[in-house]
Backbone as CSV, one residue per row, in Angstrom:
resi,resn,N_x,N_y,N_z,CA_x,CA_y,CA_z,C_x,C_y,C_z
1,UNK,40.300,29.339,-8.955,39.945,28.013,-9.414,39.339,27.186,-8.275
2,UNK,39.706,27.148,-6.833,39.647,26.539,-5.760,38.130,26.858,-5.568
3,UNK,37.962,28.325,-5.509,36.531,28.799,-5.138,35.452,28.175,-6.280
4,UNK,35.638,27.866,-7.733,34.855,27.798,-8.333,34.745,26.422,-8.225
5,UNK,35.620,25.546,-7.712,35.000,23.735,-7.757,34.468,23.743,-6.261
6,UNK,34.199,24.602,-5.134,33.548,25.031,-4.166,32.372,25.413,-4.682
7,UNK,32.204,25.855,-5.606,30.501,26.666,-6.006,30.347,25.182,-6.799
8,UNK,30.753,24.402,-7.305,30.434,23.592,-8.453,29.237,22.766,-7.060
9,UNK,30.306,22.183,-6.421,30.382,20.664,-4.895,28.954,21.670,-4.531
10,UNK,28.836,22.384,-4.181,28.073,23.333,-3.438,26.670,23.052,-4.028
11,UNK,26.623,23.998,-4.759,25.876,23.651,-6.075,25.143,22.361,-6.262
12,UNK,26.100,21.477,-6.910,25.716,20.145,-7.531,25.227,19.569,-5.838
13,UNK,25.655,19.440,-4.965,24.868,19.109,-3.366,23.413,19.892,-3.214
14,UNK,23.329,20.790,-3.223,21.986,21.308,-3.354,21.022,21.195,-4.169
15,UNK,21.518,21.020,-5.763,20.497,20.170,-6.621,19.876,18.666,-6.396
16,UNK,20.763,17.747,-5.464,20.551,16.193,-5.321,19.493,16.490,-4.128
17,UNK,20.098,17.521,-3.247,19.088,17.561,-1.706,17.673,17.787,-2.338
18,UNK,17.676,18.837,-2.889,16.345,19.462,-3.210,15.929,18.658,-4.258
19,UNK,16.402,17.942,-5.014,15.327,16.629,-6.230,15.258,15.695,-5.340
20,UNK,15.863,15.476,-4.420,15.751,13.615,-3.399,14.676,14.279,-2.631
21,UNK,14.038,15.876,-2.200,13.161,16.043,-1.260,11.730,16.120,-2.254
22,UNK,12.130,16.572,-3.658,11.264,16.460,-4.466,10.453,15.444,-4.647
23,UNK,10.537,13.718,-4.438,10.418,12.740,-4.286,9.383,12.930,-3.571
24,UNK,9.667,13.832,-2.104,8.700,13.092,-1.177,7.800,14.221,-0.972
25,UNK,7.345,15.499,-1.928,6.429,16.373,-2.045,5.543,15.660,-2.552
26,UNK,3.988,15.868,-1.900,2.819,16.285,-2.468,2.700,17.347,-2.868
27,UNK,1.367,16.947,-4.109,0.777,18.612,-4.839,0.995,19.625,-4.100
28,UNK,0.825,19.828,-2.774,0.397,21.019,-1.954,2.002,21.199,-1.353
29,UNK,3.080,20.758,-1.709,3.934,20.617,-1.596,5.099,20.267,-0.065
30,UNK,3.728,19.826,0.682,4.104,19.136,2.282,5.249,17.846,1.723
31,UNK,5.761,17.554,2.814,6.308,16.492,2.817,5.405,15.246,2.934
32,UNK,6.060,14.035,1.972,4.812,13.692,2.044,6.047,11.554,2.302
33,UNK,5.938,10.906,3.589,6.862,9.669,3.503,5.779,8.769,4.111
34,UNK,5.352,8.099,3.338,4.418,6.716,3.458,5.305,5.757,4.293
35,UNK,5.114,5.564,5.863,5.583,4.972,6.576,4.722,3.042,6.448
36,UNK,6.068,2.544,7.252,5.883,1.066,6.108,6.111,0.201,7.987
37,UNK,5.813,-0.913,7.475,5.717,-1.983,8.825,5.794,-3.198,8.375
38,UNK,5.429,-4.888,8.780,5.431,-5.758,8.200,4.084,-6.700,8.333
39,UNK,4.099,-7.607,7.925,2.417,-7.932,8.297,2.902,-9.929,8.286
40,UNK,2.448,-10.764,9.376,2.679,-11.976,8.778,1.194,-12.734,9.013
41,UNK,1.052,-13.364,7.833,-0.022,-13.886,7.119,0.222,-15.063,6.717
42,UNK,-0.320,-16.171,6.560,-0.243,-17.319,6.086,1.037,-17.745,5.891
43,UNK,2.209,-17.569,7.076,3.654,-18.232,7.642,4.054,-17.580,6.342
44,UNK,4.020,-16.256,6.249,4.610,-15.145,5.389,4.824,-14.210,5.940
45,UNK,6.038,-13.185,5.611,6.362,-11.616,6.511,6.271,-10.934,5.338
46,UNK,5.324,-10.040,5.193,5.108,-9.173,3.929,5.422,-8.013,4.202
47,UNK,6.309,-6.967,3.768,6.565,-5.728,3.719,5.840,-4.876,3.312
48,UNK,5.116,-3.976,4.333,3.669,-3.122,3.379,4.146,-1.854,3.695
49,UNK,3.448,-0.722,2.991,3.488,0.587,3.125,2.038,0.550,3.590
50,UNK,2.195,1.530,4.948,0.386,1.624,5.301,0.063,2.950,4.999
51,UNK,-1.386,2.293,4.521,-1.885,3.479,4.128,-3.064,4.047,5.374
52,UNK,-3.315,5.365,5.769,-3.608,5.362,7.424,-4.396,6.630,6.857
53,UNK,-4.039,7.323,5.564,-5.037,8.513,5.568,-5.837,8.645,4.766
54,UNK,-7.151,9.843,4.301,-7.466,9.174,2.983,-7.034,9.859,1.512
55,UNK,-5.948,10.717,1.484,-5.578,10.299,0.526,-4.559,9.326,-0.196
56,UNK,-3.781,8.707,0.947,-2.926,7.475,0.474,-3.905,6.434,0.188
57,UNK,-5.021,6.098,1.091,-6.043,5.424,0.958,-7.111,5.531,-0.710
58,UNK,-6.862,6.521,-0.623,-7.960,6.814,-2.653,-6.812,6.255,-3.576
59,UNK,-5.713,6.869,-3.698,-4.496,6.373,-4.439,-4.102,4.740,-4.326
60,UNK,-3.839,4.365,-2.961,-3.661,3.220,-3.048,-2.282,2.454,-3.870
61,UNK,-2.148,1.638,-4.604,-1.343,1.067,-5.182,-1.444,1.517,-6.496
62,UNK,-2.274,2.462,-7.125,-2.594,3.118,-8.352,-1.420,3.632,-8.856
63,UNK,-1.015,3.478,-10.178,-0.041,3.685,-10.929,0.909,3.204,-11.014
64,UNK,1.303,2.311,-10.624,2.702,1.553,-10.137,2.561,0.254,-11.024
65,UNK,3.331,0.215,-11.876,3.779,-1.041,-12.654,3.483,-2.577,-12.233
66,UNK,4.508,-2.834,-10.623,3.903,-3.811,-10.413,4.102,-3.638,-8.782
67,UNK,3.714,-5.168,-8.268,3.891,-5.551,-7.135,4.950,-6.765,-7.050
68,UNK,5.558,-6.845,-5.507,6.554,-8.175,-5.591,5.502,-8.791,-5.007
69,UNK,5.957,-10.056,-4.350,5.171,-10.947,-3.582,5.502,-11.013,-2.169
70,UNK,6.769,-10.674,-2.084,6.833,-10.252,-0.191,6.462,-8.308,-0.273
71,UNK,5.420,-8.405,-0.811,5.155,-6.771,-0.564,3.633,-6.489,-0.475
72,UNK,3.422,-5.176,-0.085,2.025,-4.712,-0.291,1.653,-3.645,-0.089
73,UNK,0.003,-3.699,0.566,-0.353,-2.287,0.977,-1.108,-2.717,2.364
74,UNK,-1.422,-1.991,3.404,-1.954,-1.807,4.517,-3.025,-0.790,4.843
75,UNK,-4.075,-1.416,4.474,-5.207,0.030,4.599,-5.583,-0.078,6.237
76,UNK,-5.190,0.822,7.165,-5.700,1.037,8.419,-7.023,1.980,8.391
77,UNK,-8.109,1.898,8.756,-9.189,2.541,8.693,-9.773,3.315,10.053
78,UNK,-9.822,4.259,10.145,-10.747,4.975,11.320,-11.583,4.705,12.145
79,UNK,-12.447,3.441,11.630,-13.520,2.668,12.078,-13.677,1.890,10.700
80,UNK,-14.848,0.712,11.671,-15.210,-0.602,11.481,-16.136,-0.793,10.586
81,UNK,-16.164,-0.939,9.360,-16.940,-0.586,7.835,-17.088,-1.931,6.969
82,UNK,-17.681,-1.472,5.671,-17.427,-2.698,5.058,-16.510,-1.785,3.635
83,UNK,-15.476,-1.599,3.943,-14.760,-0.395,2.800,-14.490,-0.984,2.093
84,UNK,-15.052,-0.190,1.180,-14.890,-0.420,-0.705,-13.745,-0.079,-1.097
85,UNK,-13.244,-1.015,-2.487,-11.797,-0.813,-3.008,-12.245,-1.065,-4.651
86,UNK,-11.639,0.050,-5.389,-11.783,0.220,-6.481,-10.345,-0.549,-7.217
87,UNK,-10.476,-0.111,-8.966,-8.700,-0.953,-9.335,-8.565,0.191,-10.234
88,UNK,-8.756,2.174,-10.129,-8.746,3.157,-10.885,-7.291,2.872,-10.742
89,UNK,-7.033,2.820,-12.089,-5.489,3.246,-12.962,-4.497,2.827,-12.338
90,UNK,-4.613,1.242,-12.026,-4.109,-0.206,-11.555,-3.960,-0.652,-12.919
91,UNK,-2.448,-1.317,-12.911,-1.740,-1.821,-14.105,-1.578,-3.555,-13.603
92,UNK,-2.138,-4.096,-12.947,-1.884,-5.417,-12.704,-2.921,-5.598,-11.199
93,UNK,-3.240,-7.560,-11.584,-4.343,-7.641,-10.311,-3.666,-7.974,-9.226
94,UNK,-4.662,-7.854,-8.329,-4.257,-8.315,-6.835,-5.252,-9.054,-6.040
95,UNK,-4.767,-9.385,-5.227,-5.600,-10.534,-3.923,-5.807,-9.007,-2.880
96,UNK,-7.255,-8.651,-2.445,-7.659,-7.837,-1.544,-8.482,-9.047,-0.191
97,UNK,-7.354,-8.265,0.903,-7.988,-9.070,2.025,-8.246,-8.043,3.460
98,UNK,-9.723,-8.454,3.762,-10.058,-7.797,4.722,-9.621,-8.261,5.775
99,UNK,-9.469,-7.461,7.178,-9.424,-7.961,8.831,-9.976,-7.246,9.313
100,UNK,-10.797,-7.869,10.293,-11.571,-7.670,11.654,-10.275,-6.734,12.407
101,UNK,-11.183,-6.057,13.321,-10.520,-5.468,14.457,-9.921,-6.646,15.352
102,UNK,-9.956,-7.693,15.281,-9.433,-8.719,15.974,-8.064,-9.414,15.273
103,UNK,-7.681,-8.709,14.521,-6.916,-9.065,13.038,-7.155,-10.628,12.568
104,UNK,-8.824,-11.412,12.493,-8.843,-12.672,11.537,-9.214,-11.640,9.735
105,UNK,-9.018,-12.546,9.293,-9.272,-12.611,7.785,-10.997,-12.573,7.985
106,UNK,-11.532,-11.428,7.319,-12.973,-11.993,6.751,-13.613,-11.815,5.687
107,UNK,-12.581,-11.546,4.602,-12.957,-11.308,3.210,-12.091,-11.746,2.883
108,UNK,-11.447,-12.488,1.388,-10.633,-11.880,0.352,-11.677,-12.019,-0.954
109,UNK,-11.084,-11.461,-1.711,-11.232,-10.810,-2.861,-9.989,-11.436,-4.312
110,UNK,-9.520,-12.412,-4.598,-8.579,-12.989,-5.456,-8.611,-12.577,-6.527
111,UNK,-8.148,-11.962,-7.002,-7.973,-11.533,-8.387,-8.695,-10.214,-9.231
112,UNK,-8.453,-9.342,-8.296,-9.366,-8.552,-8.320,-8.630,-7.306,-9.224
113,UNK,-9.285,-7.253,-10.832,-8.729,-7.143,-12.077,-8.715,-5.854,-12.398
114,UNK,-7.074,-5.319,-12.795,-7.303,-3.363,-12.892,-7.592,-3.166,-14.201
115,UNK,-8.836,-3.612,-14.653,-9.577,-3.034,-15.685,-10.973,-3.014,-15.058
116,UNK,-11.210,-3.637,-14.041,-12.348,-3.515,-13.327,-13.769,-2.550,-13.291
117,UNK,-12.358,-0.825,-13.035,-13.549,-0.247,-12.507,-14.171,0.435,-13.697
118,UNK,-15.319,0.683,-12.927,-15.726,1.296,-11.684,-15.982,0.516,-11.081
119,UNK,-16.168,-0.954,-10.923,-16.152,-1.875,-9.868,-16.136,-1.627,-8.478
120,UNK,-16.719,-2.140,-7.372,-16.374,-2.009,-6.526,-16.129,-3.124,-5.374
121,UNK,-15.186,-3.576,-5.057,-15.115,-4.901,-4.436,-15.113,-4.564,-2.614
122,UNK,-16.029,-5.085,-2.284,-16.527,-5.209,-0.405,-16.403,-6.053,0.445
123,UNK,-16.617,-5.873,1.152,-16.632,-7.428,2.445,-18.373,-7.495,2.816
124,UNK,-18.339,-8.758,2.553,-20.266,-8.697,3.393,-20.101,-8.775,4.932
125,UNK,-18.656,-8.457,5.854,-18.784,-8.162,7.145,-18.256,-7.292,7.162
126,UNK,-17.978,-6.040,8.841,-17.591,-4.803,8.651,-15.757,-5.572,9.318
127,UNK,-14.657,-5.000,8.534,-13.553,-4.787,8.511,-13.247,-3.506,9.285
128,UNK,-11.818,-3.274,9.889,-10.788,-2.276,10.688,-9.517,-2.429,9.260
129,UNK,-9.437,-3.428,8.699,-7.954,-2.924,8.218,-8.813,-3.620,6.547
130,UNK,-7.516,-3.706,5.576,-7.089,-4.214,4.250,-6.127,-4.444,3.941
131,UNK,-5.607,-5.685,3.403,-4.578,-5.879,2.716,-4.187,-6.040,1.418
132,UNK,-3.754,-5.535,0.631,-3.788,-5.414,-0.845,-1.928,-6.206,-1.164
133,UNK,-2.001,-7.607,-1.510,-1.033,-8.038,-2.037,-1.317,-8.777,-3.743
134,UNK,0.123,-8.729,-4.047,0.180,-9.672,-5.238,-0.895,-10.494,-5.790
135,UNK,-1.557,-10.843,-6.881,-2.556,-11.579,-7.383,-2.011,-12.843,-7.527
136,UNK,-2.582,-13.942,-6.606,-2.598,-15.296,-6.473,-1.802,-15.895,-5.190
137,UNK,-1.510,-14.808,-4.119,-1.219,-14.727,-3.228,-1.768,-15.608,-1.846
138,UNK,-3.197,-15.736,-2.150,-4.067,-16.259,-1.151,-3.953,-17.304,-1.678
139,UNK,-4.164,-18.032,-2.693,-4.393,-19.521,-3.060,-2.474,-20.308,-2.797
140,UNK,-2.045,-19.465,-3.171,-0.181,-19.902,-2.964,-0.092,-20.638,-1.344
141,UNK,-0.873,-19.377,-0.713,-0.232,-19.677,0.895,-1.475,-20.551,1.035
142,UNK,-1.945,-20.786,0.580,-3.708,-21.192,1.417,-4.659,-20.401,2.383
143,UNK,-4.484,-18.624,2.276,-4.976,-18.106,3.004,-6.496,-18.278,2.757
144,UNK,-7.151,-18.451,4.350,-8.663,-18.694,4.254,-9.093,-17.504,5.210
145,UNK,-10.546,-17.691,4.960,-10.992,-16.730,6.171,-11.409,-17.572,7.424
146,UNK,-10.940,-16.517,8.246,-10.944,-16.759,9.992,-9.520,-16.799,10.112
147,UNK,-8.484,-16.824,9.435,-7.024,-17.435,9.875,-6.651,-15.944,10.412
148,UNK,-5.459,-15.802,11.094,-5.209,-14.488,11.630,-4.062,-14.284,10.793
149,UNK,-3.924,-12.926,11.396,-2.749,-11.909,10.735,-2.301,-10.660,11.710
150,UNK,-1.137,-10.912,11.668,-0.161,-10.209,12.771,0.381,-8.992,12.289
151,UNK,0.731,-8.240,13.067,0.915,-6.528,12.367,1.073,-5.736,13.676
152,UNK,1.600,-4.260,13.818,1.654,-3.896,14.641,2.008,-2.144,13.903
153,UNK,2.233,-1.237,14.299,2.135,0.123,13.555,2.398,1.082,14.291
């Protein structure tokens, strides 16, 4: 009897390990943990997941129900572009904001609607990062362009 609630514990521990690692597989079945940092913006500390490669970068905030308002996304980019952001199979809008390699603001984008695409929303200057928060986010705080934004990774 002793041995068999040993195989049960055993058992039932190895099913939780291996579905909690299941979580963090990609298709190709790597491990896959979207490392996160904070960002402060318009006398706000926003909790982002950065996105640093490109396929977290294509995905993006895609599929996900919603967003909070102390939350987001962090697009870190390779180089200095004017990178395009689509709203493919986005269930709610958001405020998209560009930064300079100097981290000022030189785009946003307010309300930028996930029925959109194929849309494609840009900066008419070249950007290093993106910030993808909550829709109505920028007008709440009064974020403008030129104001800075703090971050570190």
């Amino acid at each position: 009897m002793e041995k068999w609630l040993n195989f049960q514990l055993i058992f039932g521990l190895t099913v939780v390990v291996l579905s909690s690692v299941g979580l963090f597989l990609n298709k190709n079945g790597e491990v896959k943990i979207i490392p996160e940092t904070y960002v402060g913006v318009a006398g706000q500390n926003i909790k982002v997941e950065l996105a640093r490669t490109p396929e977290v970068q294509a995905r993006g905030l895609s599929g996900r129900e919603s967003l909070k308002e102390n939350e987001g996304m962090l697009f870190v980019f390779d180089n200095l572009g004017r990178h395009g952001f689509w709203m493919k199979d986005m269930n709610f809008p958001i405020d998209i904001i560009w930064i300079s390699e100097d981290k000022k603001v030189v785009y946003i984008k307010k309300d930028a609607k996930p029925h959109s695409y194929p849309e494609i929303f840009a900066p008419d200057e070249d950007a290093l990062y993106a910030l993808e928060v909550v829709f109505g986010f920028s007008d709440k705080y009064g974020l403008k362009e030129g104001d800075s934004v703090e971050f570190a990774y």
